[in-house]
C-alpha positions in Angstrom: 0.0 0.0 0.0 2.8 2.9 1.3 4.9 1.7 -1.9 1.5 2.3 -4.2 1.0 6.0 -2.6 4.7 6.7 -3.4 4.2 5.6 -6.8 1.3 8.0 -7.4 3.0 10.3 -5.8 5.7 10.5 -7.9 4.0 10.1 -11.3 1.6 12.9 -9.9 4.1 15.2 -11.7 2.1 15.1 -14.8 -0.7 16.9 -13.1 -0.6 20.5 -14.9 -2.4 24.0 -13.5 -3.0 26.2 -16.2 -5.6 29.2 -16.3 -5.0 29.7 -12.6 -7.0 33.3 -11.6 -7.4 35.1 -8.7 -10.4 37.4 -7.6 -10.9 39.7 -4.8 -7.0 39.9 -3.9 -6.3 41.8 -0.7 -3.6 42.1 1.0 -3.5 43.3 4.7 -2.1 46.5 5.3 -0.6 47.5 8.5 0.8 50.5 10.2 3.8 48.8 11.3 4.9 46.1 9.0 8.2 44.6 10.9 10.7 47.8 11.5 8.7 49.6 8.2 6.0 51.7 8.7 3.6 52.5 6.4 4.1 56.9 5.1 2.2 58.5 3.3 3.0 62.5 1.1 1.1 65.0 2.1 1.1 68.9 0.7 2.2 71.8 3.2 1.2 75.0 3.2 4.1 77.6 3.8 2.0 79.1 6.5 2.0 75.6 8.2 5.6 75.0 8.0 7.3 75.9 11.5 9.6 78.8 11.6 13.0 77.3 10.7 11.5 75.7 7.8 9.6 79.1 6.3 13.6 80.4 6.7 15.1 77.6 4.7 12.7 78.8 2.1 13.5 82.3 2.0 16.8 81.6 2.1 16.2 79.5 -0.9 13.9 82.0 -3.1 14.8 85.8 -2.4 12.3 88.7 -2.5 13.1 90.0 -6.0 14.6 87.3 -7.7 12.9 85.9 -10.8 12.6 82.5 -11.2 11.6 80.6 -14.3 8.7 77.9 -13.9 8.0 75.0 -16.4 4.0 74.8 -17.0 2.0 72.3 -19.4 -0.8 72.9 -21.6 -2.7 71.9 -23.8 -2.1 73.6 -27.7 -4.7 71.7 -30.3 -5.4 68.3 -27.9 -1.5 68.4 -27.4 0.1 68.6 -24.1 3.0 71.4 -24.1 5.6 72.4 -22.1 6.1 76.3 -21.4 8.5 78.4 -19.5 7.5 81.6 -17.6 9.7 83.6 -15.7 7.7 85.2 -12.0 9.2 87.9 -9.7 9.3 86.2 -6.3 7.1 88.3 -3.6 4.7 87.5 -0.4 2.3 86.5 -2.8 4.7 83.9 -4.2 5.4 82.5 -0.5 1.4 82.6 0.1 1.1 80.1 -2.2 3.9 77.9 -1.7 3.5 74.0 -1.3 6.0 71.5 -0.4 5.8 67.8 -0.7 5.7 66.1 3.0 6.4 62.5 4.0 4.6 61.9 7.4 3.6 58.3 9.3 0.4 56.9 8.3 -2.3 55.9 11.3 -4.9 53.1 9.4 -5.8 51.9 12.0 -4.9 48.4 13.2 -5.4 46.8 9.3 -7.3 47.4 6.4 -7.5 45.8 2.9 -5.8 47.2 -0.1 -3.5 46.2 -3.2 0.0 46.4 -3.3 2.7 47.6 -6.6 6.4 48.0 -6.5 8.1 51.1 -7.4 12.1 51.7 -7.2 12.5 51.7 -3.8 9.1 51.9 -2.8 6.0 49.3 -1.8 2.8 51.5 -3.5 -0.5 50.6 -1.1 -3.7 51.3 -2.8 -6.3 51.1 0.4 -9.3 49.6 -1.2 -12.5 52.4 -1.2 -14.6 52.6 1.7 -18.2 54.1 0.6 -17.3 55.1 -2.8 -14.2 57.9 -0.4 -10.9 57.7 -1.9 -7.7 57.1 0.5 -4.1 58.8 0.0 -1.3 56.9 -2.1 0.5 55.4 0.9 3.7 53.5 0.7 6.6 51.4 2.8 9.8 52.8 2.0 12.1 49.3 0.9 15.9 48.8 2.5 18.2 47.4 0.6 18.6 43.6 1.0 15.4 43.5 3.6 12.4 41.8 2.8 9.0 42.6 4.3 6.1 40.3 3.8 2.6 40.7 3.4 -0.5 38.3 3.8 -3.4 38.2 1.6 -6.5 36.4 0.5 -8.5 35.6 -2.2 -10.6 33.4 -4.2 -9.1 31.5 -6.5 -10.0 29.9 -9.9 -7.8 26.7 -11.6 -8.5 24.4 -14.1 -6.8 21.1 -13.6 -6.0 17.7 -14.4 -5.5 15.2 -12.6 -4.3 12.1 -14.4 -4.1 9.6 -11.9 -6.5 8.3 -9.4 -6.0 5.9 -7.1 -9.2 3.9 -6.1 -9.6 2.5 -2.8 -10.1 -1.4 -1.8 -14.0 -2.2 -1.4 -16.5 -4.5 -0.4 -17.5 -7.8 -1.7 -13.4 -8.2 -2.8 -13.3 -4.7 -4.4 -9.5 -4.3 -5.3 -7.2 -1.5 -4.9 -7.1 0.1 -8.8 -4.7 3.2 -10.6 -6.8 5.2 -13.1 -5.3 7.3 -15.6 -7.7 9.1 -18.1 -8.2 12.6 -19.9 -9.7 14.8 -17.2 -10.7 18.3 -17.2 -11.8 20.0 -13.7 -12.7 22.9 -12.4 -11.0 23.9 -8.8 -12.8 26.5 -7.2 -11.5 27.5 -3.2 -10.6 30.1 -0.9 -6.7 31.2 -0.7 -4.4 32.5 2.2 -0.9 33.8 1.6 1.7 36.0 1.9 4.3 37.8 -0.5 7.4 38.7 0.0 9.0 41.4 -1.6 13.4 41.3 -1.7 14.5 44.5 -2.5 18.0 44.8 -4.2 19.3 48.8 -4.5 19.9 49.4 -9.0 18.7 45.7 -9.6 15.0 45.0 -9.0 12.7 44.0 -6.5 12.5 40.4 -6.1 8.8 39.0 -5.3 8.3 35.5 -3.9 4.7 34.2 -3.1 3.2 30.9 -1.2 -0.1 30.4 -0.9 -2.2 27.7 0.1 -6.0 27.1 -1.2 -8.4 25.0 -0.1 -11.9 24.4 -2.2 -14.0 22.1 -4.4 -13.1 20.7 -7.6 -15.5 19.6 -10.6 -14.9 17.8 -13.4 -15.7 15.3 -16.4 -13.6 12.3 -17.7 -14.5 8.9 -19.4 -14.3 5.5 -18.6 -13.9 2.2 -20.6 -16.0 -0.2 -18.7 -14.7 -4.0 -19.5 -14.5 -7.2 -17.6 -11.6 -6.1 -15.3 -13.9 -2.9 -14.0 -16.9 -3.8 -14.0 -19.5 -6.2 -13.2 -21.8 -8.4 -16.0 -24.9 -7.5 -17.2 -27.5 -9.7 -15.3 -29.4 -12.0 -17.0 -32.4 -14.4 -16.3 -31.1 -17.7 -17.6 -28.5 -18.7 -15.5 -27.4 -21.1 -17.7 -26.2 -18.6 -20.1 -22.2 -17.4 -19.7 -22.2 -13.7 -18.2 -22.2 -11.0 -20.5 -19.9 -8.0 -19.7 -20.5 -4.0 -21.6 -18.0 -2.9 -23.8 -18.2 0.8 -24.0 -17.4 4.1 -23.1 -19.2 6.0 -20.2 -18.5 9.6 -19.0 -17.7 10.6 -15.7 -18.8 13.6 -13.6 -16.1 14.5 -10.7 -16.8 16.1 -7.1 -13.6 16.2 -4.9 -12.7 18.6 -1.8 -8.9 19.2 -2.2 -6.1 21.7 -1.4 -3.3 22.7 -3.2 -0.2 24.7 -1.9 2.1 27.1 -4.5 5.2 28.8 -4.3 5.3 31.3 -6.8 5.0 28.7 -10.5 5.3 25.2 -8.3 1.8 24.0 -7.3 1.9 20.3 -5.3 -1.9 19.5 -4.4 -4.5 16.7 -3.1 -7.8 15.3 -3.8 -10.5 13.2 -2.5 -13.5 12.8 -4.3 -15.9 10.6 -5.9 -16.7 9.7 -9.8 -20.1 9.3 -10.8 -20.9 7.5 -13.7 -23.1 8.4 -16.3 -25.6 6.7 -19.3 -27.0 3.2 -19.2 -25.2 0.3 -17.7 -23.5 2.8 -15.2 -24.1 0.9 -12.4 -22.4 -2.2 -13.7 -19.2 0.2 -13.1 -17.2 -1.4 -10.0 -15.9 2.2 -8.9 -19.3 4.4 -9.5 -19.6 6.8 -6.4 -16.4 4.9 -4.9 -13.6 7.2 -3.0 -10.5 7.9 -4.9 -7.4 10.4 -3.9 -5.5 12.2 -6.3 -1.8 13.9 -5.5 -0.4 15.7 -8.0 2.9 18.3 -9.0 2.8 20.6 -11.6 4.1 23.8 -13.1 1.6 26.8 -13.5 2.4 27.5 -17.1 0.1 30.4 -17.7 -1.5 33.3 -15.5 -4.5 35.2 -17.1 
């Protein structure tokens, strides 16, 4: 039996994830993710600013001096550059802005969607009655790597091309299955990302996740002596006849799957259900069978 379950274990291999989607991705944002907190930019006012920071300024820009300012517009649905040239006065100080990182306070978590940019983790807070939030970000060290968890729902189409069939009553045997399957794997995900950044290279991303859900699918089945049981027949004295044909299979499993980034390794239990006349004479309709698979996720819509 253990030397069977390594068997299918290690032909499991051909079992291929493709289409794989996710829906309803959030991660979970915090104001302190490890030693990063979450910032945000906000725009100061020169009458805000404290005192030594209004004399930086005016250190900076001197009453008098001109100064030349690029400003776009639009010429014939075109956006163009221009240069003016201003006198700098009180008026020019009045409306003075400066770009301000501060700390963020969210709260103790929210929900919101995550994208990397240089040296910075972008965090898109996900709307709260139709309000908009901020642009907040983590600020990335070199050579650290903050994670983040998430869920979401998770859509896969799967095969699964061997089954192994329990041992039953009435001298039921053990039985390997391999047919053309297509399913439908439809479950609930958990995981967390984490993002390695590396100062002028790129930010590296690695993702496990684990999902746990239901699986639906349809296959066939050649029903012949060594599966399945002989028509019955009145006359005793007549030799049994077995069916020679083709039936088709409808799948229901519970399973789970666990991926790191590409590499998906899952299991199955479920149950076939034959279908079409005769499909009771089938030794294995609405029997147990467990399917363990690895595979490579070869596409992501």
């Amino acid at each position: 039996m253990k030397t069977k379950i390594v068997l299918l274990f290690l032909l499991g291999w051909m079992e291929v994830m493709w289409g794989q989607e996710s829906f309803n991705l959030r991660y979970r944002i915090y104001n302190q993710l490890g030693e990063y907190n979450l910032k945000k930019k906000i725009m100061k006012r020169y009458d805000s600013l404290s005192e030594n920071e209004q004399k930086k300024i005016r250190n900076k820009y001197k009453i008098g001096d001109k100064l030349s300012i690029e400003d776009k517009i639009i010429i014939q649905n075109k956006e163009t550059k221009v240069i003016r040239e201003i006198i700098i006065d009180e008026k020019f100080f009045k409306n003075y802005k400066i770009d301000t990182i501060v700390s963020a306070n969210i709260g103790n978590m929210e929900h919101g969607n995550v994208r990397i940019d240089k040296n910075k983790l972008l965090v898109n807070l996900l709307l709260k009655c139709g309000k908009s939030s901020p642009a907040y970000f983590y600020e990335l060290e070199n050579r650290k790597s903050p994670s983040l968890p998430f869920t979401s729902v998770t859509v896969s189409a799967i095969t699964i091309p061997i089954k192994y069939r329990f041992k039953g009553k009435d001298g039921l045997g053990e039985e390997f299955s391999t047919a053309i399957n297509g399913n439908l794997f439809l479950g609930y995900t958990y995981g967390k990302s984490t993002f390695f950044y590396q100062e002028e290279i790129e930010t590296k991303v690695n993702t496990w996740k684990v999902t746990g859900g239901l699986l639906f699918g349809a296959s066939s089945v050649k029903l012949d002596k060594s599966n399945s049981d002989p028509v019955p027949i009145d006359d005793h004295s007549l030799p049994p006849e077995y069916v020679d044909a083709t039936k088709g299979l409808a799948s229901i499993a519970i399973g789970i799957t666990y991926s790191y980034n590409n590499i998906n390794v899952g299991a199955f239990f479920g149950f076939d259900y034959a279908i079409g006349q005769h499909a009771d004479l089938w030794k294995y309709n609405k029997k147990p069978w467990l399917g363990i698979g690895i595979g490579y996720k070869l596409f992501s819509f």
